[in-house]
Steps between C-alpha positions, in 0.01 A plus 500: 500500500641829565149671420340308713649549778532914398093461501529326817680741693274760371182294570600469908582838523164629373399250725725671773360797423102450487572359823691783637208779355219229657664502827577871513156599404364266793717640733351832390125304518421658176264236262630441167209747351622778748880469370417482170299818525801678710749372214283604220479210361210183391459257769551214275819619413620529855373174559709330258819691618393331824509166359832535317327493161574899338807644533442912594683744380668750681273767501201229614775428803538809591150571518433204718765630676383837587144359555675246777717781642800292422838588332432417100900388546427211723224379202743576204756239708240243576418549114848468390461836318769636755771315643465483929791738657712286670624806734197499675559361867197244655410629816685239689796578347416877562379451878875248547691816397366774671760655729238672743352196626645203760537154415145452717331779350584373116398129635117623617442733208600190296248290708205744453551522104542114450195494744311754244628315173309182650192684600480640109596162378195329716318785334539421205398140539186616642454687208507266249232292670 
């Protein structure tokens, strides 16, 4: 019982994390041929790591990574190779405590970036159409 669920955690997070490289590398609008050739590595491979089905290394996450122009950190977390940093503020949180800015001003910058976090998210759907 316990294994199983072990090797079901780690089955939805390489799940988690094909997704995550699939959506970054549309967001980029770079085929799966083009990443693979960025990353240095076989588009097959990539393609599983898409799908959930390989688990990369580190060294194949950090070239993905660098290819994307993302942080390698942010993969290692989503791959559970690193654990996330729980310091890290969201930007809400960060945009709520910023002394320079009024009560109005933190309210509209908050509209405009939930405004841009649906725009991506209808992106996305496009995307995957």
């Amino acid at each position: 019982m316990v294994g199983q669920s072990v090797r079901g955690e780690l089955e939805d997070r390489l799940v988690e994390l094909g997704k995550f490289i699939r959506d970054q590398r549309r967001r980029t609008h770079l085929s799966v041929r083009r990443l693979a050739d960025l990353s240095g590595i076989s588009n097959p491979y990539l393609s599983q790591i898409e799908r959930g089905l390989r688990k990369p290394s580190a060294d194949i996450l950090q070239q993905i990574a660098k290819a994307l122009k993302i942080s390698a950190e942010s993969l290692y977390v989503k791959a559970g190779i690193l654990e996330p940093d729980g310091d890290e503020p969201s930007v809400v949180d960060a945009v709520r405590r910023d002394p320079h800015l009024d009560a109005a001003q933190k309210e509209t910058l908050l509209r405009v970036y939930e405004s841009l976090l649906a725009q991506a998210a209808h992106g996305d759907r496009d995307n995957d159409r």
